[in-house]
Short mmCIF file of the C-alpha atoms (twelve columns), coordinates in Angstrom:
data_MODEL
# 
_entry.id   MODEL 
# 
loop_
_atom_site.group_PDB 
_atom_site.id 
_atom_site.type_symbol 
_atom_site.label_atom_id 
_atom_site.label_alt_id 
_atom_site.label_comp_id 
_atom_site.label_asym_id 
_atom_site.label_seq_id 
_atom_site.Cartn_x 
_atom_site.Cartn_y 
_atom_site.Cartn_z 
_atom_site.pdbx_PDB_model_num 
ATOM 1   C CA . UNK A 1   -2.134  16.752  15.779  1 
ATOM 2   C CA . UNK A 2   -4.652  14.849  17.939  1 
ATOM 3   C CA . UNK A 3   -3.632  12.082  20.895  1 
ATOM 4   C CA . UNK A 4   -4.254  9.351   18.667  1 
ATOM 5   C CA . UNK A 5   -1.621  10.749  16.060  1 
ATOM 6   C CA . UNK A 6   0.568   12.042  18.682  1 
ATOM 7   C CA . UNK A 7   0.787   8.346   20.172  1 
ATOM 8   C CA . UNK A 8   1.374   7.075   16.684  1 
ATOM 9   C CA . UNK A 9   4.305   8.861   16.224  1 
ATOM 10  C CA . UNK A 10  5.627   8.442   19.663  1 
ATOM 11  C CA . UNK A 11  5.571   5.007   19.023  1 
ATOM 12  C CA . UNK A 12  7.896   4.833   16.147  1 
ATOM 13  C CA . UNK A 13  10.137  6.996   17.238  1 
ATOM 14  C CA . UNK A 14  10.563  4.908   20.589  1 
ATOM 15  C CA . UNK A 15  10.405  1.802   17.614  1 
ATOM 16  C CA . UNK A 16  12.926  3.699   15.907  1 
ATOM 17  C CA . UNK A 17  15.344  4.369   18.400  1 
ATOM 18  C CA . UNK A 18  15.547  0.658   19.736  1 
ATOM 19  C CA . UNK A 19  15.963  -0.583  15.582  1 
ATOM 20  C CA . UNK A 20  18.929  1.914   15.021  1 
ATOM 21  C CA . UNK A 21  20.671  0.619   17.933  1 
ATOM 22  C CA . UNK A 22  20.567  -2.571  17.010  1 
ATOM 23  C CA . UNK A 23  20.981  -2.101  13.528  1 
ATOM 24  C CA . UNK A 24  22.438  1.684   12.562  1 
ATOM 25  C CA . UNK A 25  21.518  2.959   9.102   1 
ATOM 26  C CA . UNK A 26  25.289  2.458   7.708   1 
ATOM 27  C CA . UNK A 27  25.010  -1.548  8.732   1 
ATOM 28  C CA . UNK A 28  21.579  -1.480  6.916   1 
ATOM 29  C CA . UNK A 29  22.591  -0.089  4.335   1 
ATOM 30  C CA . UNK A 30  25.861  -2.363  3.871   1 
ATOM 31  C CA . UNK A 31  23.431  -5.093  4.072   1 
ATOM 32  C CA . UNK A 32  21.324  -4.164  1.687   1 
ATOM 33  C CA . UNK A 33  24.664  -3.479  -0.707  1 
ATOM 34  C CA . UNK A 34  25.763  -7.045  -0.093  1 
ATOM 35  C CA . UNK A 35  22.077  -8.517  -0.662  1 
ATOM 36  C CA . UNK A 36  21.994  -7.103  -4.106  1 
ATOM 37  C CA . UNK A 37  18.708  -5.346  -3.188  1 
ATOM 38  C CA . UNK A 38  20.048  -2.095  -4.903  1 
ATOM 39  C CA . UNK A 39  20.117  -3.577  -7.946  1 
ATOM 40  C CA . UNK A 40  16.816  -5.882  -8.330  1 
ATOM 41  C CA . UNK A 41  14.684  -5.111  -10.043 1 
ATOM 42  C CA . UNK A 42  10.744  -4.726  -8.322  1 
ATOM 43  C CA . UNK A 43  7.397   -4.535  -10.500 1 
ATOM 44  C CA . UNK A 44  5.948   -1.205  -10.757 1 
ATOM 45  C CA . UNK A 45  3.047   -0.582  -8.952  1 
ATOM 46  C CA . UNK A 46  2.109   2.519   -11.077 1 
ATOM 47  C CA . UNK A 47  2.820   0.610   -14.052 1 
ATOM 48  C CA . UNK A 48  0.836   -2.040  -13.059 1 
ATOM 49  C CA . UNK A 49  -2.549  0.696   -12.513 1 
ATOM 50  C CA . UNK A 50  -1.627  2.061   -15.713 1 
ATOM 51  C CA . UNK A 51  -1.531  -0.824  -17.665 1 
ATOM 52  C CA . UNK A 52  -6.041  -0.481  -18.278 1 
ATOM 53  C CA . UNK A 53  -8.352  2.327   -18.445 1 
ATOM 54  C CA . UNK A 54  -10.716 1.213   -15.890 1 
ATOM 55  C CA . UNK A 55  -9.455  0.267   -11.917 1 
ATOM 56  C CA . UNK A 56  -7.313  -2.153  -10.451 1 
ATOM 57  C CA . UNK A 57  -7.629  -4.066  -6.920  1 
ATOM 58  C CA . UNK A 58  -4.999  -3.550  -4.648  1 
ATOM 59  C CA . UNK A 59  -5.657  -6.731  -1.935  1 
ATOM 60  C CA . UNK A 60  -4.143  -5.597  1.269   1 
ATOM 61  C CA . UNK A 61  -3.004  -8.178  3.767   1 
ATOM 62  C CA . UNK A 62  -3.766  -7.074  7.175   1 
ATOM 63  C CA . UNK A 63  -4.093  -9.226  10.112  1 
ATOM 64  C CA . UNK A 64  -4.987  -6.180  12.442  1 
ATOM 65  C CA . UNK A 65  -6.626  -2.934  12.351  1 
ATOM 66  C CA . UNK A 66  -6.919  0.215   15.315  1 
ATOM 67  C CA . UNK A 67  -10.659 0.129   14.793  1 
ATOM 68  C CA . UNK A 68  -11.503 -3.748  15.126  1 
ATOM 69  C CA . UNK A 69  -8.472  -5.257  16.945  1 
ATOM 70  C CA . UNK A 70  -7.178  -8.341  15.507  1 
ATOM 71  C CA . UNK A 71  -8.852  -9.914  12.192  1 
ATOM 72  C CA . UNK A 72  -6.926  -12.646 11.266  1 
ATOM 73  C CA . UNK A 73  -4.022  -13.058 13.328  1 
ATOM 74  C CA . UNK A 74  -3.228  -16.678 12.447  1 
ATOM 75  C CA . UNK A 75  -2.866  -15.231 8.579   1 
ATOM 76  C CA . UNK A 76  0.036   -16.797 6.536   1 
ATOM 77  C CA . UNK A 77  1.412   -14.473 3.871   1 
ATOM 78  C CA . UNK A 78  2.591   -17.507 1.908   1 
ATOM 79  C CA . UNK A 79  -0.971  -18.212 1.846   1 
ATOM 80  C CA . UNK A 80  -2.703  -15.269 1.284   1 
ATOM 81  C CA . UNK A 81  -0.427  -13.383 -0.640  1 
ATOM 82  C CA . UNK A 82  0.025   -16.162 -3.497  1 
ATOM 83  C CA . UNK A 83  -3.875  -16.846 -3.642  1 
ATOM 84  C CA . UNK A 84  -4.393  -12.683 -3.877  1 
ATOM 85  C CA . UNK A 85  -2.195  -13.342 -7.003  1 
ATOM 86  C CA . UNK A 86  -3.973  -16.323 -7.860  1 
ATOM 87  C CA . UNK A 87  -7.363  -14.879 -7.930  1 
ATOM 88  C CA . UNK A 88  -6.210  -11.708 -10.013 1 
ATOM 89  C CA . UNK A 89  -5.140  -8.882  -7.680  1 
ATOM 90  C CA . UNK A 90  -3.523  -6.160  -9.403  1 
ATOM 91  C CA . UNK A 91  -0.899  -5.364  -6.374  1 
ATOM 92  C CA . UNK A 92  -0.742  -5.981  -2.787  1 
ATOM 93  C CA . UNK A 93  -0.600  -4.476  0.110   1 
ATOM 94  C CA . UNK A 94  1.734   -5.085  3.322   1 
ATOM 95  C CA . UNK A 95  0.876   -2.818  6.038   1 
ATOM 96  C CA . UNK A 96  4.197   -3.689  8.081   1 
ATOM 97  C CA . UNK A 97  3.680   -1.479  11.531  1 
ATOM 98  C CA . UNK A 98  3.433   -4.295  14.471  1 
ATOM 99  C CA . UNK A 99  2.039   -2.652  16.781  1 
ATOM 100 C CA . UNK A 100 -1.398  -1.171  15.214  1 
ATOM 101 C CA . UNK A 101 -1.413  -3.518  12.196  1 
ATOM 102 C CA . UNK A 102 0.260   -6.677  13.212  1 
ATOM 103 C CA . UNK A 103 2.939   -6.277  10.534  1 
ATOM 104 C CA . UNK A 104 6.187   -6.950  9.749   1 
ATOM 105 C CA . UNK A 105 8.698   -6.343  7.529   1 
ATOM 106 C CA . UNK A 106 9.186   -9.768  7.409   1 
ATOM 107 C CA . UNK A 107 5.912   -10.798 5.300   1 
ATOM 108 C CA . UNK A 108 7.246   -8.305  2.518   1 
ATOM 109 C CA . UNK A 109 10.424  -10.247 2.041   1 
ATOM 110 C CA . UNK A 110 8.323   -13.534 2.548   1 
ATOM 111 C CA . UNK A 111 6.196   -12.661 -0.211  1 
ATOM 112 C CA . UNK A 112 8.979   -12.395 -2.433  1 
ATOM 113 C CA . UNK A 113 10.975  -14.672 -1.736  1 
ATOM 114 C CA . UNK A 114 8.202   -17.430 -2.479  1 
ATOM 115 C CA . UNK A 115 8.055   -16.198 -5.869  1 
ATOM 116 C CA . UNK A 116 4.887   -13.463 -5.867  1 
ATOM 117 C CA . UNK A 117 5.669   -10.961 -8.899  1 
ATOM 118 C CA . UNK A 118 2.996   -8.361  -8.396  1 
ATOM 119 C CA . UNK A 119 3.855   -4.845  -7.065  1 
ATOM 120 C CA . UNK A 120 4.006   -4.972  -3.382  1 
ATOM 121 C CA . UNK A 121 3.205   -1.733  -1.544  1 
ATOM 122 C CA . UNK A 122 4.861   -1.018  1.779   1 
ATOM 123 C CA . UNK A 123 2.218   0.460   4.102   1 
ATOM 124 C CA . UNK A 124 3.988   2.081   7.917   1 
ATOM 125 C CA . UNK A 125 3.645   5.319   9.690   1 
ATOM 126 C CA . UNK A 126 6.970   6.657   7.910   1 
ATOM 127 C CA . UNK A 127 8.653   9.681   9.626   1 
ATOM 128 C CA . UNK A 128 12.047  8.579   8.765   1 
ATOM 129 C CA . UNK A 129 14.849  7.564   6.078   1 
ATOM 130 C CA . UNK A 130 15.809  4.911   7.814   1 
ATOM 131 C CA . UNK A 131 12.207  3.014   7.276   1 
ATOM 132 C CA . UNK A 132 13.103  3.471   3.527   1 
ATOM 133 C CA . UNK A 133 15.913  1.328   3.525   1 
ATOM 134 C CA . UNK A 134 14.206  -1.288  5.555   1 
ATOM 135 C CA . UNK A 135 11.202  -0.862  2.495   1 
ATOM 136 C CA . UNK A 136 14.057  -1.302  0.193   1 
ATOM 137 C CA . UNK A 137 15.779  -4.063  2.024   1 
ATOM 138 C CA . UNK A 138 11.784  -6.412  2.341   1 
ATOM 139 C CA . UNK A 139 11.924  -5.419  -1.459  1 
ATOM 140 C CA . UNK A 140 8.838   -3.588  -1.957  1 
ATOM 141 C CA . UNK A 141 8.244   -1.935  -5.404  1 
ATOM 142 C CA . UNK A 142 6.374   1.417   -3.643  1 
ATOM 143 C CA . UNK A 143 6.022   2.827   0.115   1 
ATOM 144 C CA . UNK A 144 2.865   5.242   1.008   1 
ATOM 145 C CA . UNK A 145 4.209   8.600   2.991   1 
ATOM 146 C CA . UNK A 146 0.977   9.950   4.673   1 
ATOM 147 C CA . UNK A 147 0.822   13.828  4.640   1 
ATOM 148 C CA . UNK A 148 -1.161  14.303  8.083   1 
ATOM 149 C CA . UNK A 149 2.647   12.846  9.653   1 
ATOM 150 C CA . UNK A 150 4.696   14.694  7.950   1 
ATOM 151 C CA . UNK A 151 5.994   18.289  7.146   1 
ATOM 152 C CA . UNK A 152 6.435   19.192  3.731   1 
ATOM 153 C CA . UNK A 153 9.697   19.354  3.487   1 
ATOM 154 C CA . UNK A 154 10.113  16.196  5.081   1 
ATOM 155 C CA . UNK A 155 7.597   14.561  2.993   1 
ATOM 156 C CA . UNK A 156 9.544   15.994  -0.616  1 
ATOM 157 C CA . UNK A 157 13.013  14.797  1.244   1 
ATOM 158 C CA . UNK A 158 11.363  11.313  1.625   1 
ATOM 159 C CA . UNK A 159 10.091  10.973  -1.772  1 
ATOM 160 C CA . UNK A 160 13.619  12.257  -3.675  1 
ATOM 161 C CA . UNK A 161 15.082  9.469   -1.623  1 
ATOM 162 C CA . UNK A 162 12.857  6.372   -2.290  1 
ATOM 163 C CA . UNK A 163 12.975  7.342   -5.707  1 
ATOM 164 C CA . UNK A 164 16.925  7.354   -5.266  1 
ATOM 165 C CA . UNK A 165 16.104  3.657   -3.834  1 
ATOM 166 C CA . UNK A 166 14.141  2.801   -6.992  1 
ATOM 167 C CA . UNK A 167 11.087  2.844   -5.201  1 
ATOM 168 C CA . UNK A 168 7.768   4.500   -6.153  1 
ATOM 169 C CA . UNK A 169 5.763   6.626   -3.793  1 
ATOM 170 C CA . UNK A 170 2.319   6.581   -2.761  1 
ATOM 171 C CA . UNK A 171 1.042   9.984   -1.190  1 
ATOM 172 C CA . UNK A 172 -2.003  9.914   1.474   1 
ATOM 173 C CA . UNK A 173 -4.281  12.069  2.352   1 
ATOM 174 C CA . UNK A 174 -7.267  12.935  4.199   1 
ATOM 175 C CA . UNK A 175 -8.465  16.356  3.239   1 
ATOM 176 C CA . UNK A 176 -8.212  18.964  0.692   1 
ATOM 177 C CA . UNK A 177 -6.142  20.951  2.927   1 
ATOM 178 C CA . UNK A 178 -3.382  18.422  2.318   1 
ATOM 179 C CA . UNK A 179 -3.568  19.042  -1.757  1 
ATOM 180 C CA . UNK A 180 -0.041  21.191  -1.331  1 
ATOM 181 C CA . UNK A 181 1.885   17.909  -0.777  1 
ATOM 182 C CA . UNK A 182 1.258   17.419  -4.483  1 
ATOM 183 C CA . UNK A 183 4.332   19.326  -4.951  1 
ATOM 184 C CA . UNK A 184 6.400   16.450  -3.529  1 
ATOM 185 C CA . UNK A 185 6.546   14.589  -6.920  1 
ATOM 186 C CA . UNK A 186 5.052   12.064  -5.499  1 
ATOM 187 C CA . UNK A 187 3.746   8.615   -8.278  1 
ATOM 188 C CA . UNK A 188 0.484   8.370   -7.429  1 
ATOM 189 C CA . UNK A 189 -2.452  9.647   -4.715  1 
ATOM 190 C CA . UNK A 190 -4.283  7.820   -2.094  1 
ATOM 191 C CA . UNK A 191 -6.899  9.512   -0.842  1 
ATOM 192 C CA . UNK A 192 -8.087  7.943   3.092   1 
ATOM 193 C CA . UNK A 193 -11.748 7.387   3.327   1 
ATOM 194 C CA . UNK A 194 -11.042 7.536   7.546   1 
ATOM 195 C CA . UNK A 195 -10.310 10.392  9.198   1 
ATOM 196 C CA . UNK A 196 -6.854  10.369  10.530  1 
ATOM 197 C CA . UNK A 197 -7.960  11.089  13.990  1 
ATOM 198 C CA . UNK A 198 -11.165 8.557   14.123  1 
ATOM 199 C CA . UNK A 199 -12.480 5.387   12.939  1 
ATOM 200 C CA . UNK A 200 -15.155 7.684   11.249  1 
ATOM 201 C CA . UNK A 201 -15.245 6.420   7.431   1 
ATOM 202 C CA . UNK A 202 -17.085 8.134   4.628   1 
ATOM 203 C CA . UNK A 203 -16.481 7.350   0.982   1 
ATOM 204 C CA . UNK A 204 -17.404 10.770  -0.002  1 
ATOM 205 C CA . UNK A 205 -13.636 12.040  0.819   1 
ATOM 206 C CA . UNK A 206 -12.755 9.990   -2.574  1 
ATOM 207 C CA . UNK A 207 -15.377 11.241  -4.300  1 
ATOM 208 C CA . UNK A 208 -14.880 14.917  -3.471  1 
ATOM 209 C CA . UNK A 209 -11.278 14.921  -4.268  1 
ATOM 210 C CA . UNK A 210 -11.370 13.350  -7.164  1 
ATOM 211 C CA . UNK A 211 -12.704 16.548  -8.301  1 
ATOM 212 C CA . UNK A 212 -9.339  18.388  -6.958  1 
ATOM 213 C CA . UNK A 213 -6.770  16.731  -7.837  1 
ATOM 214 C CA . UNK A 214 -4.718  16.780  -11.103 1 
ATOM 215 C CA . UNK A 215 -6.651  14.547  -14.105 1 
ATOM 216 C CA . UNK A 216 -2.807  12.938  -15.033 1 
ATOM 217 C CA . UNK A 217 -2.477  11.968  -11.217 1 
ATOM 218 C CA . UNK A 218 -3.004  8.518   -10.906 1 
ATOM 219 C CA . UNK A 219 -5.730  8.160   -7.882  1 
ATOM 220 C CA . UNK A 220 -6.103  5.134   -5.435  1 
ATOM 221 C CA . UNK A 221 -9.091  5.272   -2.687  1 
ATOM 222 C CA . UNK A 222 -8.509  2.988   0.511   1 
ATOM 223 C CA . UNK A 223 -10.962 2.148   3.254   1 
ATOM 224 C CA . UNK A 224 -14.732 1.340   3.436   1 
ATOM 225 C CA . UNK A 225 -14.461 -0.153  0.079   1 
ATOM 226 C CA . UNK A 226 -16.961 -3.045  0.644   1 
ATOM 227 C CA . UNK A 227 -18.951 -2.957  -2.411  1 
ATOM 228 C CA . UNK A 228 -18.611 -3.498  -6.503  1 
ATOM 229 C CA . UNK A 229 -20.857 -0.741  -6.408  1 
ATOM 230 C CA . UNK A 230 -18.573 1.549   -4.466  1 
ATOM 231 C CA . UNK A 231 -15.822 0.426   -6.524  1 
ATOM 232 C CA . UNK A 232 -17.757 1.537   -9.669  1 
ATOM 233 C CA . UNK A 233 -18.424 4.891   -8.194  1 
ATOM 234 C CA . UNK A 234 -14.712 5.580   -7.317  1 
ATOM 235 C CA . UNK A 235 -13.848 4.364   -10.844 1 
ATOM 236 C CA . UNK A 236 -16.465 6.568   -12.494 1 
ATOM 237 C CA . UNK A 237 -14.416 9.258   -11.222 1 
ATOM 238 C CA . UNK A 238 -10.995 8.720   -12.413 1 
ATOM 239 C CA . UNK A 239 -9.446  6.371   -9.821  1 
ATOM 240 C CA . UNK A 240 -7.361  3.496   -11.305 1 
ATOM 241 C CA . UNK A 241 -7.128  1.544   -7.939  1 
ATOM 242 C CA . UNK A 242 -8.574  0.589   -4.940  1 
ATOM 243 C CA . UNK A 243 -6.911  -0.719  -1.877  1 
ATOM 244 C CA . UNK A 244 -9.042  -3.376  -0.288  1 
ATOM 245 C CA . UNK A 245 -8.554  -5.587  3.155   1 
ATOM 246 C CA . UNK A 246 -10.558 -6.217  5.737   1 
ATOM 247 C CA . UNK A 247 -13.205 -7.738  3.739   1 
ATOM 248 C CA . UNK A 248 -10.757 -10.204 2.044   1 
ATOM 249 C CA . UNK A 249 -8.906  -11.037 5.835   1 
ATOM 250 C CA . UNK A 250 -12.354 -11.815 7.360   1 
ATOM 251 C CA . UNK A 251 -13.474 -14.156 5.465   1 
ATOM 252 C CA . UNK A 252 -12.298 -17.920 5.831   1 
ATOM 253 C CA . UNK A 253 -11.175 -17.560 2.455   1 
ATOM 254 C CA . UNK A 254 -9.385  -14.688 1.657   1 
ATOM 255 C CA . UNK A 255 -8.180  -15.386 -2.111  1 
ATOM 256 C CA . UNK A 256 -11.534 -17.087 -2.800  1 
ATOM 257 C CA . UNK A 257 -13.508 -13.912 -0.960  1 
ATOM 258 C CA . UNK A 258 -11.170 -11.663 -3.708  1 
ATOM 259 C CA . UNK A 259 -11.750 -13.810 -6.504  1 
ATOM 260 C CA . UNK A 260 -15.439 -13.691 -6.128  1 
ATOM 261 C CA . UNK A 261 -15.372 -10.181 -5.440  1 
ATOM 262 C CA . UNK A 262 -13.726 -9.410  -9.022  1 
ATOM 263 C CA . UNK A 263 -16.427 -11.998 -10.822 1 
ATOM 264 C CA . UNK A 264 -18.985 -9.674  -9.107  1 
ATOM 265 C CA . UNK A 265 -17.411 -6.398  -10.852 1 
ATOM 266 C CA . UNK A 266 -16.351 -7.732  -13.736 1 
ATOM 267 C CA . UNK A 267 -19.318 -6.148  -15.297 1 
ATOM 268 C CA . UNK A 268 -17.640 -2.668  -14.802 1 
ATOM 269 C CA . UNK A 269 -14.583 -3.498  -16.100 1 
ATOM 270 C CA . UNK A 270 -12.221 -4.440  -13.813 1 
ATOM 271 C CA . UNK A 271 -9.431  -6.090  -15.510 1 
ATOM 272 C CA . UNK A 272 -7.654  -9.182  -14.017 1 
# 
């Protein structure tokens, strides 16, 4: 594993450590019991990419990145997140990791509790059961496990359980080499446009994997995803969704920058 995903790592487990002292997994859980949040129900996000033949927008709301620093730190998901469902997303994303993303879990429970019904997909650097009850506790319909972090067995152990949570899992990768993860059940692939290790980004990975993976898999591409053109490309080859932030959070407008980016691919049938 290189530094950079060594110090990822090393980071949540300090992050971890400090949350299951101050709130241990049994309390969690007991609060999630008394909440309810066992039994509500939470939109399907595979559902939702299944629901048309062509590809779906998944408008991710990310204040903060590793490779450009802070975007849009003064971001509001009660802002954001309702115009994202104004102007026709499909699903969002929360990535919820503080310290490289600017997250919390916070914005996840925000989001729903102002009323947003779309699929909301938990984005962290899971390594651990407990972050799957604090996914279940925001409410978040799906959580992405990335493969590069994980073992296998870990990574089948974390999927039987979200599922146990009523929770849908999104499976990343990064190379072909990671294609035995498949056998985690997982609901759907994304497939990482950035190497894990660098800010190096090239489309390609998408488009070469598409080729490997299973036809019934439903396929999501994330990351240098600037274009309608791009998007047409990725959907040309059997993805159904496309996870899509930084253009959105730079912009003054976020909503208005995803609306017009969906009137610009309409043509390839994007529906909304």
């Amino acid at each position: 594993m290189k530094d950079i995903l060594e110090a990822i790592v090393a980071n949540k487990q300090k992050e971890l450590e400090q949350w299951k002292q101050y709130v241990p997994l049994k309390q969690l859980y007991g609060i999630i019991e008394y909440e309810g949040a066992m039994k509500r129900e939470v939109p399907s996000l595979k559902a939702a990419l299944s629901g048309f033949s062509t590809i779906g927008l998944i408008a991710e709301f990310v204040r903060k990145t590793p490779a450009l620093g802070w975007i849009n730190k003064d971001a509001k998901i009660r802002n954001v997140g309702a115009d994202y469902a104004r102007y026709g997303a499909t699903a969002i994303s929360i990535p919820t990791d503080f310290t490289y993303f600017g997250g919390y879990d916070e914005f996840v429970q925000e989001a729903r509790e102002i009323g947003i019904t779309l699929p909301l997909l938990y984005k962290n650097y899971i390594i651990d059961e407990y972050q799957l009850f604090q996914a279940k506790h925001a409410g978040a319909s799906a959580v992405m496990l990335t493969a590069v972090l994980l073992e296998l067995e870990q990574c089948n152990s974390l999927v039987s359980l979200a599922h146990q949570l009523g929770m849908e899992v999104a499976l990343e990768l990064h190379t072909a080499e990671e294609l035995d993860y498949l056998a985690c059940n997982a609901d759907m692939v994304v497939v990482n446009n950035r190497k894990a290790c660098s800010f190096e980004m090239d489309i390609n990975r998408s488009l070469e994997l598409a080729k490997l993976l299973p036809a019934s898999m439903l396929k999501i591409s994330e990351g240098g995803i600037d274009t309608p053109e791009t998007a047409k490309q990725l959907a040309a080859v059997g993805y159904q969704g496309v996870i899509i932030g930084e253009p959105f959070m730079q912009a003054e407008n976020p909503g208005l920058a995803l609306g017009e980016f969906i009137k610009e691919i309409k043509g390839i049938g994007l529906n909304i």
